[in-house]
N, C-alpha and C positions, 0 to 999 in steps of 0.2 A: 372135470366134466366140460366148463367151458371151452378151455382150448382143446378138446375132441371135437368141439360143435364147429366150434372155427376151423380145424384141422379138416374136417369134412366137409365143408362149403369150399374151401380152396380148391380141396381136391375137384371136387364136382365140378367147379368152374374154371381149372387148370390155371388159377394164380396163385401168385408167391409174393403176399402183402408183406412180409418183413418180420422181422421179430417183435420190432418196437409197435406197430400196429396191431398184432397179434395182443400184447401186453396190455395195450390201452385203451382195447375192444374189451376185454376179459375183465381191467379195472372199470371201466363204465359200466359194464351189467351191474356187478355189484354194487357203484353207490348208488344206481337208479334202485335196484333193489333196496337196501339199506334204509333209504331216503321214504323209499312207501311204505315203509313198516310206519311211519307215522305221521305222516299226512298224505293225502289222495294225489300222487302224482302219476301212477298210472295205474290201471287196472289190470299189469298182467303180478301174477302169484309168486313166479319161479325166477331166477336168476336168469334160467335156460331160456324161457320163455323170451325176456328180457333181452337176452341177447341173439336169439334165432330172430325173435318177430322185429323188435325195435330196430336194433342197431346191424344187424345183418338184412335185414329186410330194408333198409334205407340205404345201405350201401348197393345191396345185388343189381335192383334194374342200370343202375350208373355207370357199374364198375368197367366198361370199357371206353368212357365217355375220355377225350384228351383235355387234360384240365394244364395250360401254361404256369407256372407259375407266376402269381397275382391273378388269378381272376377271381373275381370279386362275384359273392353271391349272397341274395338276403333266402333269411327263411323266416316266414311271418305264422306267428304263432305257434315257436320253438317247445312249448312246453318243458321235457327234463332236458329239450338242448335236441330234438328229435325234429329231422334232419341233423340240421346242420352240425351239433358236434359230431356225432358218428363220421358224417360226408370229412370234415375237416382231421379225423385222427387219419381216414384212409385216403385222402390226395394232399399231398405236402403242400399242391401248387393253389391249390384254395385258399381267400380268405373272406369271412363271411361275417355278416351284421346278424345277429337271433334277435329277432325282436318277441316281447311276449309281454300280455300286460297283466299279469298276475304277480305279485312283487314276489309272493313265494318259490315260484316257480323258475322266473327270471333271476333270485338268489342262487338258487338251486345250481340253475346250468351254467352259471357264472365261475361258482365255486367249481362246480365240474372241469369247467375248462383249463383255470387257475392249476387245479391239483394234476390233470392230466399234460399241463406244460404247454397248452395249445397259443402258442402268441398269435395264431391266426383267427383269433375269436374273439368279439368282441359281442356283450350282449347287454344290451338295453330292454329297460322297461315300459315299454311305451305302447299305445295304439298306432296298425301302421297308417291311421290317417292323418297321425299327427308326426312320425317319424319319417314319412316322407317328403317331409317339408322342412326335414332341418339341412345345412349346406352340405351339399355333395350327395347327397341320397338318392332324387331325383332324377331318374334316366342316365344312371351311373354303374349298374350292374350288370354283369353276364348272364347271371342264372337269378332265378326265385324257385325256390323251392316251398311247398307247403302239403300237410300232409295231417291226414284227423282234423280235417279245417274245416270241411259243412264242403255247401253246395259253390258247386266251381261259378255260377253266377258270380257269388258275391268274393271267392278266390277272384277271380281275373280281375273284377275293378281295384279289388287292392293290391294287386301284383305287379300288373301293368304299368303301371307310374313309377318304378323304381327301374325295371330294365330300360337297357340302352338300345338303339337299332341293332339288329340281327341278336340280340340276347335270347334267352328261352326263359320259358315257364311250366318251370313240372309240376304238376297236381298230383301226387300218390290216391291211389283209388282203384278198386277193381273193373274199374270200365275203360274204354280205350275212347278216341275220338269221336265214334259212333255213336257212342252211347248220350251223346249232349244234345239237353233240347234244341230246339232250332231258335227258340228266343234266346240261351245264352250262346250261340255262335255267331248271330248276329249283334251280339252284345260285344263279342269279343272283337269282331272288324271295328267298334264304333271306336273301341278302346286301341289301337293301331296293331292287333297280335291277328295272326291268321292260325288255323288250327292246323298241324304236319300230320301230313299220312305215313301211314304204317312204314311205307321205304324210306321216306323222310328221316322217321324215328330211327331205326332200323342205323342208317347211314350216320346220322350223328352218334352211334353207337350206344344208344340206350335199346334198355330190354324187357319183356314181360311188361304188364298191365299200365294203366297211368296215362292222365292227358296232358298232350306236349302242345305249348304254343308257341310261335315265332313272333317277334318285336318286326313289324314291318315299318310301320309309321309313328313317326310319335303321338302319347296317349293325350289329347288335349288337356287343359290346365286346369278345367273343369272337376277334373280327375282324379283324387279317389272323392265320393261324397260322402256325407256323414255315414253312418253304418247303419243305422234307420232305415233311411229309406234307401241305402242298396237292400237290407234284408228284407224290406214290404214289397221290392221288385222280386227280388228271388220268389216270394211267396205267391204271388202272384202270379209269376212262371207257372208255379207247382198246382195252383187251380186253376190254371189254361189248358195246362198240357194233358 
C-alpha cells in the first residue's frame, strides 16, 4: 500500500526519486507509525496517513527546488525528524542540523536516521535559542525549514539567525505571504529577511502553500530573544490584529 501511495505521487508529479528513496520513504512511515503506538509522537492513525501527509507532504512543495550538494539546512522543531529527515532521504545534496527539544523525540529521529543510513543528518536536542550559538551555527545555513511550529512571528526570530545572506526560510502552513500580519512583516525586515512573492517562489522552484522568506541583511546579534517574550510579542500581535 505504501509504495502505491508513493507510486502515485511520482506519477502525478512526473518524478522518478529512485528505488532507494522509494525504500526509505516506505521504512519511515512505518517507524513513525510503530513509534506512536506508544508515546505521542504524532497524531496521525495510519501508516498511509503517515506517509501521504508527513513525509510526502514535506517533500511535495520542494521537490523542484535545486539543492548542490552540501547545502546545509536547519529544521527547528524536528519532532519524528519532520521536515528534515523526509527533505534529507529525497535530495542526496542536503545536509541538515534537526534540532528539537524534547529528548524523546530528538531520540526518536536520531535513531530514525541512524537506521535509514542518513550520514547527512545530524540531530540535536536543544532549544534553537541556545543552538544557535554553538560554533558554526550562526548565519551558516541555506535553508530553515519549520513546519507544525505556531505562529510565523515567533518562527522568523528563531529562524532568521541561522541563515546566511541570500539563504531562505520556509514556514509549512496553509497561508501564503499574504496571509501575515503586518506586525510580523515588519518584524521580519527588523530581522534582515524580506518576504518573496508568488513569481519569486514560483522561480526558486517551490510549490503550493507556505511562507518563503529571503536572508537580505544580517539578523542583528540581538537575535534570537528568550522565547518568553518573543511568544508575549506574538500574542500581542494576535490582540492588535
Amino acid at each position: 500500500m505504501e509504495r502505491d501511495i508513493i507510486k502515485q505521487w511520482c506519477g502525478s508529479r512526473n518524478i522518478s526519486p529512485g528505488q532507494n528513496v522509494t525504500e526509505r520513504m516506505a521504512a519511515y512511515a512505518e517507524m513513525i507509525h510503530e513509534a506512536g503506538q506508544t508515546f505521542n509522537l504524532t497524531g496521525l492513525k495510519t501508516k498511509e496517513a503517515v506517509l501521504s501527509e508527513l513525509i510526502i507532504g514535506s517533500i511535495d512543495p520542494l521537490r523542484d527546488i535545486i539543492v548542490p550538494r552540501g547545502t546545509r539546512f536547519v529544521d527547528i522543531g524536528t519532532g519524528a525528524g519532520i521536515p528534515g529527515i523526509a527533505l534529507s532521504i529525497y535530495f542526496e545534496g542536503f545536509s541538515g542540523l534537526l534540532i528539537e527539544s524534547s529528548q524523546k523525540k530528538a531520540g526518536f529521529a536520531r535513531k530514525a536516521a541512524e537506521k535509514l543510513g542518513l550520514d547527512n543528518v545530524e540531530v540535536v536536542c536543544d532549544r534553537a535559542e541556545s543552538a544557535v550559538k554553538e560554533p558554526g551555527n550562526r548565519e551558516s545555513f541555506q535553508w530553515c525549514f519549520m513546519r507544525a511550529f505556531g505562529k510565523p512571528y515567533i518562527a522568523i526570530e528563531l529562524g532568521a539567525p541561522f541563515i546566511e545572506k541570500d539563504g531562505l526560510v520556509y514556514i509549512y502552513s496553509g497561508e501564503s505571504f499574504g496571509g501575515l500580519q503586518e506586525k510580523t512583516v515588519e518584524h521580519a525586515k527588523d530581522l534582515g529577511l524580506c518576504i518573496m512573492s508568488p513569481q519569486e517562489v514560483s522561480i526558486a522552484g517551490l510549490s503550493g502553500t507556505g511562507t518563503v522568506l529571503k536572508k537580505t541583511e544580517s539578523t542583528p546579534e540581538k537575535y534570537p530573544r528568550r522565547y518568553a517574550v518573543i511568544k508575549r510579542e506574538a500574542e500581542s500581535e494576535r490582540s492588535s490584529g
